[in-house]
C-alpha positions as a Markdown table, in Angstrom:
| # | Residue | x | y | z |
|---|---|---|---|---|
| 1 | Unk | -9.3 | -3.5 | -12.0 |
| 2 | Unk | -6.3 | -1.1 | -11.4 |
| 3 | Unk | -7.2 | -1.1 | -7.7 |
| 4 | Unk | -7.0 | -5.0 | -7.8 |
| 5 | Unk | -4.1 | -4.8 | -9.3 |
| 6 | Unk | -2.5 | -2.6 | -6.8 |
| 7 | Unk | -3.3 | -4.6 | -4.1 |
| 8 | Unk | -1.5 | -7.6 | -5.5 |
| 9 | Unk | 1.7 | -5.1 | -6.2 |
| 10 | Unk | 1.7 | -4.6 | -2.4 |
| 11 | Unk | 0.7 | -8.0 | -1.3 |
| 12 | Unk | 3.8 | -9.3 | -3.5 |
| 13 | Unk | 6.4 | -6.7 | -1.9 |
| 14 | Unk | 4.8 | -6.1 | 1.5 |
| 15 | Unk | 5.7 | -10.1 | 1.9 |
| 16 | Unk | 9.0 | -9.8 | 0.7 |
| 17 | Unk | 10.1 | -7.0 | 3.2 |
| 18 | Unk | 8.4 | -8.6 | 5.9 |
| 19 | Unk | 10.5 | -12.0 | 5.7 |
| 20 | Unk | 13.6 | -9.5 | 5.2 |
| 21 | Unk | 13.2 | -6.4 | 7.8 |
| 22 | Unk | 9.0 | -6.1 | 8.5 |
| 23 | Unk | 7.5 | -2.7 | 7.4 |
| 24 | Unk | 4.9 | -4.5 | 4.9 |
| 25 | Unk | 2.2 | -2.6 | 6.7 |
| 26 | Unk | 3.7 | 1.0 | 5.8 |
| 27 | Unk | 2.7 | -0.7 | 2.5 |
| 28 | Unk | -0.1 | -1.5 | 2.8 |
| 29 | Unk | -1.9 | 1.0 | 5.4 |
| 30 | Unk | -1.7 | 3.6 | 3.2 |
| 31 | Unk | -2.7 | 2.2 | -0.2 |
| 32 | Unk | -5.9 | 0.9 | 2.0 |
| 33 | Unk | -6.8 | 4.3 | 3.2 |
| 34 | Unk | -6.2 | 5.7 | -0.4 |
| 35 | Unk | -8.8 | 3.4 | -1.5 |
| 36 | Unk | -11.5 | 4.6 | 0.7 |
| 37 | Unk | -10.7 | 2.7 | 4.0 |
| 38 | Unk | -11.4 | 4.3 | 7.4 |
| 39 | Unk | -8.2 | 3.9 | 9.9 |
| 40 | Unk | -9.5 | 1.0 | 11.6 |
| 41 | Unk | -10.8 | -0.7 | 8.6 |
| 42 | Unk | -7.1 | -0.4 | 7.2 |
| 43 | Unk | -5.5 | -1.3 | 9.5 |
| 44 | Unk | -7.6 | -4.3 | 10.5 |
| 45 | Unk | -7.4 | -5.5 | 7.3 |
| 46 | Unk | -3.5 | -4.8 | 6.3 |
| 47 | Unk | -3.5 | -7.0 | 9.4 |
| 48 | Unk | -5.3 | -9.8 | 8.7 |
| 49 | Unk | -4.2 | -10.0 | 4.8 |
| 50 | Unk | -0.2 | -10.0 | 5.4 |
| 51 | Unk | 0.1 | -12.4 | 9.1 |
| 52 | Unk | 0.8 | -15.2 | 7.2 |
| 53 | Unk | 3.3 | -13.9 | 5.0 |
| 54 | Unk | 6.8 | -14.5 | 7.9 |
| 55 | Unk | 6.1 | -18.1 | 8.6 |
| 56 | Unk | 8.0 | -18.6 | 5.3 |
| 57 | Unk | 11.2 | -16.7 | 6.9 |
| 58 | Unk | 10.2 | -19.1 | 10.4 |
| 59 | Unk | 10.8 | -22.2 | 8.9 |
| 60 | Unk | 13.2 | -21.5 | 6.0 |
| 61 | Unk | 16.8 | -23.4 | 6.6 |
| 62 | Unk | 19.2 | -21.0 | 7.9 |
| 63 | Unk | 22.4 | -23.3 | 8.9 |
| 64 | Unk | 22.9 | -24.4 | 12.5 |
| 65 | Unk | 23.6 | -21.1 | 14.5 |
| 66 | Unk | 20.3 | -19.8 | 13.2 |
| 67 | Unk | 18.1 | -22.7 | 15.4 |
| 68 | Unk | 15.3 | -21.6 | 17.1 |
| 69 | Unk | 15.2 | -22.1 | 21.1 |
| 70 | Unk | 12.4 | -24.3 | 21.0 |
| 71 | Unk | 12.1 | -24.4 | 25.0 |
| 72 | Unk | 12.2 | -20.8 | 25.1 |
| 73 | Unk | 9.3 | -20.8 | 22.5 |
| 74 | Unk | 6.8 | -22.3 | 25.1 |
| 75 | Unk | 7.2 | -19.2 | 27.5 |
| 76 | Unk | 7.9 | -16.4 | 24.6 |
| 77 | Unk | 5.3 | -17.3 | 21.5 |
| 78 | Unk | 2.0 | -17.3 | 24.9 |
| 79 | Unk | 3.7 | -13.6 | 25.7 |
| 80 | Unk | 3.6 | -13.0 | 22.3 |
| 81 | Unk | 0.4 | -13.8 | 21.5 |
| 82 | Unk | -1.3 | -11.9 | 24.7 |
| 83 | Unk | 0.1 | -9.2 | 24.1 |
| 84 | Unk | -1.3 | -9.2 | 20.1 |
| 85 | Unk | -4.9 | -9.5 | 21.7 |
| 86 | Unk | -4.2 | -6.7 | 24.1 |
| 87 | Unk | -2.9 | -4.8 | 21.7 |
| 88 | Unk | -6.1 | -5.2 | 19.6 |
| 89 | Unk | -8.6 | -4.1 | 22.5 |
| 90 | Unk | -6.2 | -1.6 | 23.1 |
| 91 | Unk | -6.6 | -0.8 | 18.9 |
| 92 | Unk | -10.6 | -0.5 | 19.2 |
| 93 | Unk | -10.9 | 1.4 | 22.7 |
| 94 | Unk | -8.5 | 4.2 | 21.8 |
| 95 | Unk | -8.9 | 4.9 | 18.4 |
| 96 | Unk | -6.2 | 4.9 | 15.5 |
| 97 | Unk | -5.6 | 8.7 | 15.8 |
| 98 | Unk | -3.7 | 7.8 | 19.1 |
| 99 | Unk | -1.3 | 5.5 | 17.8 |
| 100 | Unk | -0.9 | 7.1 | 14.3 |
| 101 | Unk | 0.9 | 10.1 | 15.9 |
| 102 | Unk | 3.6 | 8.3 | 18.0 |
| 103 | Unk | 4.7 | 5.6 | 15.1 |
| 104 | Unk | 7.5 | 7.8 | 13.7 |
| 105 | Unk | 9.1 | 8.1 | 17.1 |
| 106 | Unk | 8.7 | 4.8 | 17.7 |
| 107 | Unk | 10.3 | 3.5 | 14.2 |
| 108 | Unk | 13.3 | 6.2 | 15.4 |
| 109 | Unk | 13.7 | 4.3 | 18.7 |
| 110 | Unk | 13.9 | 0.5 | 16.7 |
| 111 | Unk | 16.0 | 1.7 | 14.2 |
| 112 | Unk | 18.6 | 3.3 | 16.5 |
| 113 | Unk | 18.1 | -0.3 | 18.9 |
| 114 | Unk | 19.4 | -2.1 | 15.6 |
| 115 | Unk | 22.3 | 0.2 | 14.9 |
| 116 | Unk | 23.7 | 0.4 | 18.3 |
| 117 | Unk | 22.4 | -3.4 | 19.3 |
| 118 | Unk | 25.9 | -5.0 | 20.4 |
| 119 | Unk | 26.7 | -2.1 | 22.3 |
| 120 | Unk | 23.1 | -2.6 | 24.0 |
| 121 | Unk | 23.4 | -6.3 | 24.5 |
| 122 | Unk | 27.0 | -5.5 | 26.3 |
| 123 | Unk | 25.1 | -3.4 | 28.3 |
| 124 | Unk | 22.2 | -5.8 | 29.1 |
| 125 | Unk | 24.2 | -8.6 | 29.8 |
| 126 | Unk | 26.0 | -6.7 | 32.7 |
| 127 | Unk | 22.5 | -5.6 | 34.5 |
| 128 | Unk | 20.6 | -9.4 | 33.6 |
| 129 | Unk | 21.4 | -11.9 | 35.8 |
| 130 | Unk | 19.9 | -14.6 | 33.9 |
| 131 | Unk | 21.2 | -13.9 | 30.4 |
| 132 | Unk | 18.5 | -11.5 | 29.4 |
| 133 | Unk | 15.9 | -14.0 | 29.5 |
| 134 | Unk | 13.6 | -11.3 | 31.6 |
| 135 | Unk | 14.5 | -7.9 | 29.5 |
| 136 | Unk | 13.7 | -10.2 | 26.5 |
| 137 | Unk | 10.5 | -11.3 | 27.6 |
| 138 | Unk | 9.3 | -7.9 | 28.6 |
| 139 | Unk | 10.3 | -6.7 | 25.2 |
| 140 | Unk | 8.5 | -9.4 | 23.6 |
| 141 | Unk | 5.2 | -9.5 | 25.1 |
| 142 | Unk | 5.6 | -5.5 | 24.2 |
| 143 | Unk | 6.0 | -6.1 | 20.8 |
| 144 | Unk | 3.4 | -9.0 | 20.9 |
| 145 | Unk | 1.0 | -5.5 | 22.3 |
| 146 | Unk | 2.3 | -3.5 | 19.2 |
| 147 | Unk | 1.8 | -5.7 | 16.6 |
| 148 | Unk | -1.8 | -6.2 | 17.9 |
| 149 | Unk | -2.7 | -2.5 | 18.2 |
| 150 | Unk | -1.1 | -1.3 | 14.6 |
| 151 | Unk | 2.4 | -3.5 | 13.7 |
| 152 | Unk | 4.3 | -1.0 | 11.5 |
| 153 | Unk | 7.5 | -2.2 | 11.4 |
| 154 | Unk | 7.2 | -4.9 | 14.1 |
| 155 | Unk | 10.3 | -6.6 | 13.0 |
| 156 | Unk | 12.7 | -3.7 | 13.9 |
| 157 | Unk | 11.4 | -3.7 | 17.2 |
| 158 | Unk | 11.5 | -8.2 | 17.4 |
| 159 | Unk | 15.0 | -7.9 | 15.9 |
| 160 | Unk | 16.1 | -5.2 | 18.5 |
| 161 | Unk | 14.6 | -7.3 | 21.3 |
| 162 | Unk | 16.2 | -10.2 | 20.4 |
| 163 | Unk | 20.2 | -9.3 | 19.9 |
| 164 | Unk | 19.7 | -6.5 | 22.8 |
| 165 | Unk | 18.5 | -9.4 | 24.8 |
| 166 | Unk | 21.5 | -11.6 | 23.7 |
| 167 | Unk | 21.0 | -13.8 | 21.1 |
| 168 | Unk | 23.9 | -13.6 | 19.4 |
| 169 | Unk | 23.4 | -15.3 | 15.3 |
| 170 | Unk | 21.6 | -12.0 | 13.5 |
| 171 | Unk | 20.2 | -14.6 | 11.1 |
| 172 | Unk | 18.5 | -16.3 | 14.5 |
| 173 | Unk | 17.4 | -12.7 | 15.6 |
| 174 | Unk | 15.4 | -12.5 | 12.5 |
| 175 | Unk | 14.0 | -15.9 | 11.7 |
| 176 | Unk | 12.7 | -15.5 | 15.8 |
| 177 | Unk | 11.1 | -12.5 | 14.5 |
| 178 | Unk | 9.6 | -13.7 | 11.6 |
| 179 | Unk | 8.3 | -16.7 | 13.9 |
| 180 | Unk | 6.9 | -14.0 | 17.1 |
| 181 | Unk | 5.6 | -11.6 | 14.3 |
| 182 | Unk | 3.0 | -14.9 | 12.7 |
| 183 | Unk | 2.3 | -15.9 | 16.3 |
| 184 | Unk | 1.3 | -12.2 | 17.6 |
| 185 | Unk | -0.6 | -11.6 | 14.4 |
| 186 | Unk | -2.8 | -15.2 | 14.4 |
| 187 | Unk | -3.6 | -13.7 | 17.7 |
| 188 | Unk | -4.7 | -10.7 | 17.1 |
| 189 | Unk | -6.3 | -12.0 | 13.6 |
| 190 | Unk | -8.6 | -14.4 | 15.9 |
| 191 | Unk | -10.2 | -11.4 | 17.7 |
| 192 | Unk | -10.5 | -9.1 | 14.1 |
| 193 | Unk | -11.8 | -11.6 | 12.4 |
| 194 | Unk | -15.0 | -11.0 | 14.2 |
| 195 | Unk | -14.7 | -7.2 | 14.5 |
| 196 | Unk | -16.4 | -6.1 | 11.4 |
| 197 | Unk | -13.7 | -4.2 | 10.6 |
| 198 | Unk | -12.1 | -6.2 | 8.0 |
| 199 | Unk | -12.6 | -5.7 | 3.9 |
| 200 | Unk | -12.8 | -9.1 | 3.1 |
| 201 | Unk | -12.1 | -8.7 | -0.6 |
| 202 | Unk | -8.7 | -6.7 | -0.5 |
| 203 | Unk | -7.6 | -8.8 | 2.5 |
| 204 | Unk | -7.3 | -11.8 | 0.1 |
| 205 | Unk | -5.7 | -10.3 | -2.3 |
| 206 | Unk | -3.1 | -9.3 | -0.1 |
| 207 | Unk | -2.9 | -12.5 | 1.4 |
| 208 | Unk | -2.2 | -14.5 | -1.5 |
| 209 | Unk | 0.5 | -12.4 | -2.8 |
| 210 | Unk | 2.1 | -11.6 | 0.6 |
| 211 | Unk | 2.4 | -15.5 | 0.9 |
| 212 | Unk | 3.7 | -15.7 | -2.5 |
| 213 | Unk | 6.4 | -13.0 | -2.2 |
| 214 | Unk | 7.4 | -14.4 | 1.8 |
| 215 | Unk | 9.0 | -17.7 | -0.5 |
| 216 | Unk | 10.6 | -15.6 | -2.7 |
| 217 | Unk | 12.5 | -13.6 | 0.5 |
| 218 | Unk | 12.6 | -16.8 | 2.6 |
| 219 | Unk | 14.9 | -18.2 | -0.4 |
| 220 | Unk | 17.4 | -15.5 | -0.8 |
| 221 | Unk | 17.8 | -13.9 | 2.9 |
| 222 | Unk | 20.1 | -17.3 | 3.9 |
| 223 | Unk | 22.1 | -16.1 | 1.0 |
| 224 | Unk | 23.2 | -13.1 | 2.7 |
| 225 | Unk | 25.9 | -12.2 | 5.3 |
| 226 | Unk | 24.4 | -10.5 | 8.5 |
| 227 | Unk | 26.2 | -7.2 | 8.2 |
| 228 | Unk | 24.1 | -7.0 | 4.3 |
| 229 | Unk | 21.0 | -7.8 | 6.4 |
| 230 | Unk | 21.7 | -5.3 | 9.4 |
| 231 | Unk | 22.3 | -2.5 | 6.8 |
| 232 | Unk | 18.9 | -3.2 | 4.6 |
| 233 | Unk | 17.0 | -3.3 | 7.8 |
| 234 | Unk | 18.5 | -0.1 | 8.7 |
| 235 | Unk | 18.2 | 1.4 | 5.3 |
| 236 | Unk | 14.7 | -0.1 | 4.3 |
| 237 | Unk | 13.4 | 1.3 | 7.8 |
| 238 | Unk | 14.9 | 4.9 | 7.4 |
| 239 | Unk | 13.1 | 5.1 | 4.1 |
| 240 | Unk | 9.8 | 3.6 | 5.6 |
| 241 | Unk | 9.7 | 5.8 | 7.9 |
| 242 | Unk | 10.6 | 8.8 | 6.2 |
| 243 | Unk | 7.7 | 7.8 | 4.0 |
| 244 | Unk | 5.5 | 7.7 | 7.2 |
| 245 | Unk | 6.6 | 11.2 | 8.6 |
| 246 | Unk | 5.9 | 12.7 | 5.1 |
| 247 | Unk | 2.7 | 11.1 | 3.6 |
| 248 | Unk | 1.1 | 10.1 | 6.7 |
């Protein structure tokens, strides 16, 4: 029971910092593996239990600057979602050892994007003829790869993406990331399902409190002024993955 219980805990919070900043699966990942999970089984199934849980963040009223590009969408959410089923064969040929050991630098490298992002878009902007519109679909169907092969802390690297590729509404940057996040994840999701990797049992346990604690962020982040949500993002990251380094 107290393992049931646990999961719920995690599902509630792990959906709550995913509409906010991502890093649910840091959450997650490891209470799986402490419950007897191999790698892939935990991550497969943090993966399948908490890709629902940002489509409350996607469609929550944010005020007009935070509209989503819907013409963009039909180019950026495909990119997306290839790159979540690469990043899922990529996931079961190489192994989780691979990708285990290069997370903390890659959590270093998205957090420092976010701190230093209008300084990076400056730069972009002067080397992108079209706006950004290529360096941001590169960067997308990269994180679109990531999220498939292991996704901790997808949204610091969707966030980064977006205002390094210009968009210019922080609110915007994130409710795009909460939208590219679901999309890379229902791809990647289609091709687990039928893996055998998943633990059915704990994945809906997660699922329905992940869902459940998404609403509760989707109704307060509007609420706050971007700077607030730039420094929790940065904060809630540094911890996350301080966490990682140290516990593993």
């Amino acid at each position: 029971m107290s393992e049931y219980i646990l999961l719920a805990i995690a599902g509630l919070a792990g959906g709550m910092v995913n509409v906010a900043a991502g890093g649910a699966k840091l959450f997650v990942f490891p209470l799986l593996l402490s419950l007897g999970l191999p790698p892939l089984a935990a991550n497969a199934t943090g993966t399948v239990a908490l890709w629902p849980s940002t489509l409350p963040g996607a469609f929550a009223r944010k005020g007009s600057e935070a509209k989503l590009d819907i013409p963009g969408l039909w180019i950026d959410l495909p990119l997306v979602g290839v790159g979540g089923v690469i990043g899922v064969a990529l996931l079961i040929g190489l192994g989780e050892r691979v990708f285990v050991s290069v997370v903390p630098f890659l959590l270093i490298l998205a957090l420092a994007v976010i701190a230093f992002g209008d300084r990076l878009k400056t730069l972009a902007e002067r080397v992108q003829a079209d706006g950004g519109k290529t360096l941001r679909r590169v960067l997308i169907f990269l994180c679109g790869v990531y999220a498939g092969y292991f996704g901790a802390g997808i949204g610091f690297f969707l966030v980064a993406s977006m205002v390094v590729s210009g968009t210019t509404h922080f609110h915007s940057a994130v409710r795009q990331k909460n939208l590219f996040v679901a999309f890379a994840n229902t791809a990647a999701v289609s091709v687990l399902a039928w893996s055998g990797l998943v633990t059915w049992l704990a994945a809906g346990i997660i699922f329905v409190f992940a869902i459940a604690g998404a609403s509760i962020g989707a109704a307060i982040i509007p609420r706050i002024s971007p700077n607030i949500l730039r420094g929790f993002i940065l904060i809630m990251g540094s911890i996350l993955t301080a966490r990682f380094v140290i516990f593993g």
